[in-house]
C-alpha positions, -999 to +999 in steps of 0.1 A: +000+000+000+029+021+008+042+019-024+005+030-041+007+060-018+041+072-035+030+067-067-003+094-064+020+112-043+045+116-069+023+117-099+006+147-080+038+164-073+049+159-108+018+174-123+018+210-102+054+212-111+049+206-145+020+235-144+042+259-131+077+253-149+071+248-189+093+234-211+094+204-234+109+174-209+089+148-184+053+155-200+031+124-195+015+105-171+046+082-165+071+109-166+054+131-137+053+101-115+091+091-122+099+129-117+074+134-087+087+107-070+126+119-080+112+154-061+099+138-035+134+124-027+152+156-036+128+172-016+133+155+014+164+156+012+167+196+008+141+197+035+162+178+055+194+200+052+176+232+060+166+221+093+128+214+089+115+185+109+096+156+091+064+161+081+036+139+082+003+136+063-010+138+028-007+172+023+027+175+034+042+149+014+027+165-017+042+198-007+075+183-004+072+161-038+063+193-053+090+220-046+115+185-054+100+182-084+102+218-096+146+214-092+145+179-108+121+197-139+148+230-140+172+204-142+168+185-168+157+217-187+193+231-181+211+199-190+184+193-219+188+226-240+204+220-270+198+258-288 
């Protein structure tokens, strides 16, 4: 069940962060997951280094996929631009 739970978790976090930060790379239904999920990792692990205590619940975890998933999108925009 755990693993369900990271899957909508990610897939939402993928989806606001691909609202808010355009560009061609990770659109799709599969690629917001694997970048949601990326975020969420990213984003506990940012979370973790600037001191904020873990947070628990739905809403929280969505928050946290989704400022991940924003870096993980600018990234691969940086490293994908091929102008």
């Amino acid at each position: 069940m755990e693993l369900f739970f990271w899957i909508v978790i990610g897939f939402l976090g993928g989806a606001l962060s691909g609202a808010v930060v355009g560009g061609r790379t990770a659109r799709g239904c599969l690629p917001n997951v694997v970048v949601g999920i990326l975020g969420a990792i990213v984003g506990g692990w940012l979370a973790g280094q600037m001191g904020f205590n873990q947070g628990e619940g739905f809403i929280a975890a969505v928050l946290v996929s989704f400022f991940g998933s924003i870096v993980v999108r600018v990234i691969l925009e940086a490293v994908s631009r091929r102008d």
